[in-house]
C-alpha positions as CSV (number, residue, x, y, z in Angstrom):
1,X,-6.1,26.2,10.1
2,X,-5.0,24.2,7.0
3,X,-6.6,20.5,6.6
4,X,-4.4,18.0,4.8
5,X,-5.4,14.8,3.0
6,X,-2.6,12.1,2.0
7,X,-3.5,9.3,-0.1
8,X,-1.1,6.3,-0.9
9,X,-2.0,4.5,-3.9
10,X,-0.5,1.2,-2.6
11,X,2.1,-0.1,-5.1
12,X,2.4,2.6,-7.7
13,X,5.7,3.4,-8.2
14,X,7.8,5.3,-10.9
15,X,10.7,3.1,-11.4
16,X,13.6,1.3,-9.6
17,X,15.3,2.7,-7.0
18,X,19.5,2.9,-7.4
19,X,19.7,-0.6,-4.9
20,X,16.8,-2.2,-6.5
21,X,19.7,-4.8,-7.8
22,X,20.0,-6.1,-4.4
23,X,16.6,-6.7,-4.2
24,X,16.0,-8.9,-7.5
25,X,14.4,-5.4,-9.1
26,X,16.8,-3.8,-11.2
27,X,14.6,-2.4,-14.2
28,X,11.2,-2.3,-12.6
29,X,9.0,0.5,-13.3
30,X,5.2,0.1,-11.9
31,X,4.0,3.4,-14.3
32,X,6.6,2.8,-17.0
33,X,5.8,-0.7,-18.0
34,X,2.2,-0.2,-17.4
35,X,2.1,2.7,-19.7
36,X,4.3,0.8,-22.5
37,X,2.1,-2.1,-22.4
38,X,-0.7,0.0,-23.0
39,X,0.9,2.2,-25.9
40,X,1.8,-1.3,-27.7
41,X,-1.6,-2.7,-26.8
42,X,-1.1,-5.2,-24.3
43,X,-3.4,-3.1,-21.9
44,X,-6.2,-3.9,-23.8
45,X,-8.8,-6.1,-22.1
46,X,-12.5,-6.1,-24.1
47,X,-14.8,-4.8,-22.1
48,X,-12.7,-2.9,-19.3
49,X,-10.1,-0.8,-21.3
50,X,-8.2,0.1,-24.5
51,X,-5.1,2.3,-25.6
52,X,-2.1,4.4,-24.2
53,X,-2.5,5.1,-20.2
54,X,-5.0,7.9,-20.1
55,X,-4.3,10.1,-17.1
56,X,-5.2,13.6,-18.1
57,X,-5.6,14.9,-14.6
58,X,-2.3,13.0,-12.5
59,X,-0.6,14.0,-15.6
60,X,-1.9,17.7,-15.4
61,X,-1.0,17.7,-11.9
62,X,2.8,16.3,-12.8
63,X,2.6,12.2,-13.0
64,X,4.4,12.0,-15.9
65,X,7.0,14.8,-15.1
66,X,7.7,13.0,-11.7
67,X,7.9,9.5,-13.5
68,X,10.6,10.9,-16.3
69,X,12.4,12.6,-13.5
70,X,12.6,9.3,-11.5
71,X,13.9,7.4,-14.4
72,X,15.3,9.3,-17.1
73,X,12.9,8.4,-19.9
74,X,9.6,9.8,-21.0
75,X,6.0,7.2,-20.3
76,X,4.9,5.5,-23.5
77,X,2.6,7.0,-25.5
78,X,2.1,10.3,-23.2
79,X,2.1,13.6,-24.2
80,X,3.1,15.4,-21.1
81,X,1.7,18.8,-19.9
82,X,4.4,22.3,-20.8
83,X,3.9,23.0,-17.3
84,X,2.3,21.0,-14.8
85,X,-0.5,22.6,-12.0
86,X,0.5,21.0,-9.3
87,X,4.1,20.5,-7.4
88,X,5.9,17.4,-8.6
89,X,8.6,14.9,-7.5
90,X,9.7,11.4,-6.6
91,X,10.7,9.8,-3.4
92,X,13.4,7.3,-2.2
93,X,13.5,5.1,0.3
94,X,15.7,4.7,3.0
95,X,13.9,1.8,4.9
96,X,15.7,-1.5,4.2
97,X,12.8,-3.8,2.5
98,X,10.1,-3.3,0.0
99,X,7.2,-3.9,2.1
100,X,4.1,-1.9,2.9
101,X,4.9,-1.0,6.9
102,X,8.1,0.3,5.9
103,X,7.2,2.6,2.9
104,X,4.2,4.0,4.9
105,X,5.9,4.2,8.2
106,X,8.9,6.5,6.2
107,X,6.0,8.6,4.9
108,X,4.7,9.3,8.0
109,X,7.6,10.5,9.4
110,X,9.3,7.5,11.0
111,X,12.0,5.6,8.3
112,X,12.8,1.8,9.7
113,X,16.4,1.9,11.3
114,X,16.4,-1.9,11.3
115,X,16.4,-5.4,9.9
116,X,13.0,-7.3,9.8
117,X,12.7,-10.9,9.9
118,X,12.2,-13.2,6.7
119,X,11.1,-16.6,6.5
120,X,13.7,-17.0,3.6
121,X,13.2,-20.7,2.8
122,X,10.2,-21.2,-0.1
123,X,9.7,-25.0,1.5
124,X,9.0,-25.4,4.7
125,X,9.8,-21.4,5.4
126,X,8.5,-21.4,8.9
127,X,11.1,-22.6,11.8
128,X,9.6,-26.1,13.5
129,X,9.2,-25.0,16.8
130,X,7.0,-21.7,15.3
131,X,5.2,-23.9,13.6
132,X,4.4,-26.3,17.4
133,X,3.7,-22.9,18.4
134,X,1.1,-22.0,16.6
135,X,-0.6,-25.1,16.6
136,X,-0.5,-26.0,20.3
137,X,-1.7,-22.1,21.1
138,X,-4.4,-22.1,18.4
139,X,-5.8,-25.7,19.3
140,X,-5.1,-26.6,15.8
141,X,-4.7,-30.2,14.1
142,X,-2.1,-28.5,12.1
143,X,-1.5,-26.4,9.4
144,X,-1.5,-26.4,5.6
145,X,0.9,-24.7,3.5
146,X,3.9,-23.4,5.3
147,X,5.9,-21.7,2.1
148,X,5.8,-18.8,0.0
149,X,3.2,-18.4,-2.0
150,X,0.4,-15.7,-3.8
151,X,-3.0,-15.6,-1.4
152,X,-5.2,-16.3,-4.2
153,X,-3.1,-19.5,-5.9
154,X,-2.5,-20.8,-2.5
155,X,-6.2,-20.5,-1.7
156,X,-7.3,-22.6,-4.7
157,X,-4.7,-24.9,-4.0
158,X,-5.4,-25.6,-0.7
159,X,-8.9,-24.3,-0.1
160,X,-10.4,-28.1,-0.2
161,X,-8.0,-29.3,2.0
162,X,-8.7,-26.5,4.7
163,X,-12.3,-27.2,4.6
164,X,-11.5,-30.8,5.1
165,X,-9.1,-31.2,7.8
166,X,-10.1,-27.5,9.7
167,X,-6.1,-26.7,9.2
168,X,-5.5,-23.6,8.0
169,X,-3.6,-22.2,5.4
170,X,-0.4,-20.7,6.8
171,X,2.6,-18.7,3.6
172,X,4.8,-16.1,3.7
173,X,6.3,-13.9,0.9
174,X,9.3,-12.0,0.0
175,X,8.0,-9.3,2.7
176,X,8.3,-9.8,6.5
177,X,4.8,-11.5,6.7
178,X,2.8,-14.2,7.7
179,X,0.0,-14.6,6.4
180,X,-3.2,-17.1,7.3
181,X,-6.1,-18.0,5.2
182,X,-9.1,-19.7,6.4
183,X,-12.8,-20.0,5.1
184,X,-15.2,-17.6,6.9
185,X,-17.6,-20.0,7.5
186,X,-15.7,-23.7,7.8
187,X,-13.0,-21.9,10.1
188,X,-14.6,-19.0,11.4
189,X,-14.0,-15.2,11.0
190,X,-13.1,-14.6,14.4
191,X,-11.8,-17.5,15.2
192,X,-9.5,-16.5,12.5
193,X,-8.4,-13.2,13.9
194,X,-7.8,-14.7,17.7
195,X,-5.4,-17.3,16.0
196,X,-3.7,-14.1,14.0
197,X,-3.1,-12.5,17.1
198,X,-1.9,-15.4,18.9
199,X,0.8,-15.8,16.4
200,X,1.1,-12.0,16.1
201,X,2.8,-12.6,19.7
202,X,5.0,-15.4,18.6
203,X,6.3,-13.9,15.8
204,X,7.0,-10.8,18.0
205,X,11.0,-12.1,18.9
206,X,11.4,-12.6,15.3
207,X,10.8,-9.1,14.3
208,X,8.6,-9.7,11.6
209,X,6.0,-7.0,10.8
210,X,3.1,-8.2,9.9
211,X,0.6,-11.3,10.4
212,X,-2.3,-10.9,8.1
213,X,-5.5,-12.6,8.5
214,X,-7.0,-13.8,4.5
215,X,-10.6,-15.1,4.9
216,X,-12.2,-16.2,2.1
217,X,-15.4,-17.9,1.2
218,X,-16.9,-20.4,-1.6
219,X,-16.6,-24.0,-1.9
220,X,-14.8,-26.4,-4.4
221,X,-17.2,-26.7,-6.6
222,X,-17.8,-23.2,-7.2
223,X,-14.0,-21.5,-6.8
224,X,-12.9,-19.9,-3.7
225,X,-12.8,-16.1,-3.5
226,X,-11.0,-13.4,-1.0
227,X,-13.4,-11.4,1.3
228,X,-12.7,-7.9,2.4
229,X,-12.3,-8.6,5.8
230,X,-8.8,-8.7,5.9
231,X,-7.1,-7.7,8.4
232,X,-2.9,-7.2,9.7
233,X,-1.3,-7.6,12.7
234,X,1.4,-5.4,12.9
235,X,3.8,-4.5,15.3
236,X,4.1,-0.5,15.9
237,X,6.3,2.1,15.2
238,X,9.5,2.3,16.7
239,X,9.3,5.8,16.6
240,X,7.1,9.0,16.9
241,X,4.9,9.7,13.6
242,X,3.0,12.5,11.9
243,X,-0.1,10.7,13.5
244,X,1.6,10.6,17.0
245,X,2.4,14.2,17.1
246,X,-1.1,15.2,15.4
247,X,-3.4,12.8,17.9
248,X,-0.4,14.4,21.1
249,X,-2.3,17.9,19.8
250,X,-5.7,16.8,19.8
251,X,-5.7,17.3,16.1
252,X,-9.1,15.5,14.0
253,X,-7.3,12.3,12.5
254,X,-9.2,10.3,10.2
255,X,-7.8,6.9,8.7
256,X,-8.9,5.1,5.6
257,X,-8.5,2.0,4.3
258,X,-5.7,-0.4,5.9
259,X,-4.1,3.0,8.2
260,X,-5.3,1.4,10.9
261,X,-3.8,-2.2,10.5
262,X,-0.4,-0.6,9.4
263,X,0.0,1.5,12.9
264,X,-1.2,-1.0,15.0
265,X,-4.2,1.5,15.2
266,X,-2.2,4.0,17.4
267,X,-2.8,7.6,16.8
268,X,-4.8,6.5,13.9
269,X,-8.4,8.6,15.1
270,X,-11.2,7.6,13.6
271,X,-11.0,4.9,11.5
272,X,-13.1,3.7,8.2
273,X,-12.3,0.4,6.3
274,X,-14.6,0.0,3.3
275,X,-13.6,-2.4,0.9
276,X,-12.3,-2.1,-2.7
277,X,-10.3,1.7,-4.2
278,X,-13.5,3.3,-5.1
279,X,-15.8,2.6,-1.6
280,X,-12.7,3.6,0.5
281,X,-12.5,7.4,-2.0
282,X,-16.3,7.5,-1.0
283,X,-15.3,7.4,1.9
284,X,-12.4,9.5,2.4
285,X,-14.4,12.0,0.7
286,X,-17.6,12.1,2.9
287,X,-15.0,12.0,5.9
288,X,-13.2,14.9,4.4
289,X,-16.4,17.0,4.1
290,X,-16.4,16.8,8.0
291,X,-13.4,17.0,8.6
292,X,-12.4,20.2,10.8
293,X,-10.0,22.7,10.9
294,X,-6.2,21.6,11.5
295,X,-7.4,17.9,10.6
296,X,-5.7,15.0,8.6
297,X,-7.0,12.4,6.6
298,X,-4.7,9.2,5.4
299,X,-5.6,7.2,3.1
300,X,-4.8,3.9,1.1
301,X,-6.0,2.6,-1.8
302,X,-5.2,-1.4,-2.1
303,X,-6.1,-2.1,-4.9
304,X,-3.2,-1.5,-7.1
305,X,-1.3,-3.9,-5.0
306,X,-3.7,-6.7,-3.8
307,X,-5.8,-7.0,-7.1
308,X,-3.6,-6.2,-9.7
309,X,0.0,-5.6,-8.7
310,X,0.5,-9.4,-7.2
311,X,-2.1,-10.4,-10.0
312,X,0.6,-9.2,-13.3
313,X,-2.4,-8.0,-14.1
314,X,-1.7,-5.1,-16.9
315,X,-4.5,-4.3,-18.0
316,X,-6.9,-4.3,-14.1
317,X,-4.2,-1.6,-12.8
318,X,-3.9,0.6,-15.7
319,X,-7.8,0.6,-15.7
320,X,-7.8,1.0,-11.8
321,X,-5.9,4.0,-12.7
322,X,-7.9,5.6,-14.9
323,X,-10.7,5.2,-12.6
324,X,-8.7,7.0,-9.8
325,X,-7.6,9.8,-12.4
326,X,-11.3,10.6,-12.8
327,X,-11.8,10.6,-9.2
328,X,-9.3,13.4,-9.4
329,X,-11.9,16.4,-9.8
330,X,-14.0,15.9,-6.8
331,X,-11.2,15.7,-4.6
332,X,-9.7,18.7,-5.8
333,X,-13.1,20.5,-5.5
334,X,-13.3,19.5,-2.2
335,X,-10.2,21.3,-1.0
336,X,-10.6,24.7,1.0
337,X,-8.2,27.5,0.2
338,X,-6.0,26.6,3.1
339,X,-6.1,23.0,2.4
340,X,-3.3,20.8,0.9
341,X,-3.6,17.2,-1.0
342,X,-0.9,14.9,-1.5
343,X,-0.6,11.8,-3.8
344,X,2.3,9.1,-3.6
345,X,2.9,5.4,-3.0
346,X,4.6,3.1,-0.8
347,X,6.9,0.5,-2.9
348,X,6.2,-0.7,-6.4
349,X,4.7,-3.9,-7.7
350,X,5.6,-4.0,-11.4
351,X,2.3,-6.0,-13.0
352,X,4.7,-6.6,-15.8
353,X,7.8,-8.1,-13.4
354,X,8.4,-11.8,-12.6
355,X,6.9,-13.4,-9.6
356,X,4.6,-11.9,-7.9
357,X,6.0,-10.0,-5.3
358,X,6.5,-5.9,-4.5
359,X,9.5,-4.0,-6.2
360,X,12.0,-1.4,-4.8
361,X,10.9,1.3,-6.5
362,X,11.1,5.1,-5.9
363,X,7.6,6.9,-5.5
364,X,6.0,9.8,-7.1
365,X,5.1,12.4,-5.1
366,X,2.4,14.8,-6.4
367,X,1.2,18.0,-3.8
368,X,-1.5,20.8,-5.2
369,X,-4.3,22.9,-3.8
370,X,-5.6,26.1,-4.1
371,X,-2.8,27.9,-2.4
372,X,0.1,25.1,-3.7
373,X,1.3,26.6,-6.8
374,X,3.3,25.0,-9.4
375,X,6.7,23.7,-8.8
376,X,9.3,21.0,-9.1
377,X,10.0,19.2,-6.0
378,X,13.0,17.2,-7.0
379,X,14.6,14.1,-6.0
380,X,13.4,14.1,-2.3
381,X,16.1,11.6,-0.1
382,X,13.4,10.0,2.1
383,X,9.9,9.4,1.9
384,X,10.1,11.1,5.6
385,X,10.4,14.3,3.5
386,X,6.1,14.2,2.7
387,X,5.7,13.9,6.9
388,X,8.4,16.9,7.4
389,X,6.3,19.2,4.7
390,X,3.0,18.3,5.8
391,X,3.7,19.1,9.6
392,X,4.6,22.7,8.7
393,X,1.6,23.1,6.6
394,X,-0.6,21.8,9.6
395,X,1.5,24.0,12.0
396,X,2.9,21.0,14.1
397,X,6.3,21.4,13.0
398,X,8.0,19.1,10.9
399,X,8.0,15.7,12.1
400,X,10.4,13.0,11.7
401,X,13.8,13.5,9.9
402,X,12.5,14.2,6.2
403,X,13.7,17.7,4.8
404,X,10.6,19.9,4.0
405,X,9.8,21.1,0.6
């Protein structure tokens, strides 16, 4: 039976999405802005990277045909491939929200038929009695923060502060999310993840999807820095998923990355949470080398997003890029006759775009193996469409309401 591996790189979109307007994003492009900074030079960072966007194997397999599809206009200082090796398309979502459960939920099968919940305000953006909630169920002497804010500004900001009083660091974003910071040591690292799951529960009647636990270690002296024992709270999906119906089967699942956090680790098999884009490949690549007949690895790679979509940071993602790109050859060496691949993202989070927050973008969509051929997949109407495709290469049936390519 065919195997099939899907990787999300988290964040990378291809340009904004016909209702980006009503999201504060119309004229984002993840890929096109990154690859016109670096064609004028402004992806140039000594030491890490220099010159146009070189992607000679996502191109080759259709990047840059998927990205000109999605927005009308060829990337920057790219010479594109006559004809690309792989199958090659762009997604839109039909999930309300630009958020990471949404986009990955829709790939897998399962597009979100409802509002979340917002803490809209930027002062003061959690509700009083939330906030006597979580402080009388956690034992806290209060909390810090209590806005929106980027994790790694709000850490330096308040990091002192936290270590001082033992109040942790409680912000929110554009995203149905809230999100708690505490030092690993000072506050604890489990302590942290009981009080995250406390809250998880009264956040539950507001519907909003996510509570993320942030530690973070260091002092004041030195700087404070992230850890990668993050972990999310999320609430499940509402309805069946490609997981679901492969775990129902007794189909090998294997999860990488932040799968696991996203589902509310159901139906998400064996999962592996390394940290950082090039561990979590390792990974997925030494899982994938096990991995039997009929299985299904799932994969995402954060790092676009966490350390250099949120950052603006230009030149870190183009060279995170590049350093997938390369990764490129293994995988497709890895893949069995029978076996298909599949590349695409979630939302966008245009390093070039004010604030700091994801973008509604559409997604590229990129399928090849040895027995994929080359062909256009168009303008695909739902991210579900990846799910729907996949489960008829895996013999499941399609799953979901996506139209299969």
């Amino acid at each position: 039976m065919a195997r099939a591996l899907l990787i999300v790189l988290d964040s990378v979109g291809c340009g904004a999405a016909e209702d980006a307007g009503a999201y504060g994003d119309e004229g984002s492009d993840t890929l096109g802005h990154i690859a016109e900074a670096c064609a004028e030079g402004r992806g140039d960072r000594e030491g890490l990277r220099s010159g146009p966007l070189n992607l000679p194997n996502l191109f080759r397999l259709g990047l840059a045909h998927a990205c000109e599809a999605s927005t009308g206009r060829p990337l920057a200082g790219i010479t594109k491939p006559a004809q690309p090796q792989g199958r090659w398309g762009y997604g839109v979502e039909v999930s309300q929200g630009k958020d990471t459960p949404s986009g990955h939920w829709e790939i897998a099968g399962c597009p979100v038929n409802f509002r979340w919940g917002y803490f809209t305000a930027l002062e003061n953006s959690f509700p009083p009695e939330l906030v006597a909630g979580i402080v009388k169920e956690g034992a806290l002497p209060g909390i810090l923060g209590n806005k929106h804010a980027s994790g790694v500004a709000i850490i330096e900001e308040l990091g002192a502060e936290h270590i001082r009083t033992g109040k942790p660091i409680c912000y929110t974003s554009v995203d149905s999310v809230l999100q708690i910071a505490a030092h690993e040591e000072h506050f604890g690292l489990d302590r942290l993840y009981a009080l995250c799951k406390t809250v998880r529960g009264l956040v539950d009647p507001l519907r909003i999807g996510r509570v993320i636990a942030r530690p973070f270690v260091g002092s004041p002296e030195d700087g404070f820095t992230r850890t990668g024992n993050r972990k999310d709270f999320s609430i499940p999906p509402p309805q069946e998923t490609i997981l679901d119906r492969l775990v129902a089967l007794a189909r090998p699942v294997v999860t990488v990355g932040k799968i696991g956090d996203i589902f509310a680790h159901r139906a998400t098999g064996v999962e592996i949470k390394p940290f950082g884009n090039h561990a979590m490949m390792e990974a997925a690549l030494e899982a994938w080398d096990g991995l039997p007949d009929g299985g299904f690895c799932f994969v995402n790679l954060v790092d676009f997003d966490t350390e250099y979509g949120h950052r603006r940071d230009i030149p870190g993602y183009a060279a995170a890029l590049e350093a997938f790109d390369q990764l490129l050859l293994r995988i497709e060496a890895a893949l069995k006759p029978d076996d298909i691949a599949v590349i695409t993202a979630d939302h966008g989070n245009d390093p070039s775009w004010h604030g700091t927050d994801h973008t509604r973008e559409h997604v590229p969509i990129l399928a090849f193996g040895p027995g994929i051929g080359s062909a256009p997949l168009g303008r695909r109407e739902s991210f579900a469409d990846i799910a729907a495709s996949l489960g008829i290469w895996l013999g499941i049936g399609p799953v979901g309401p996506g139209q299969h390519w």
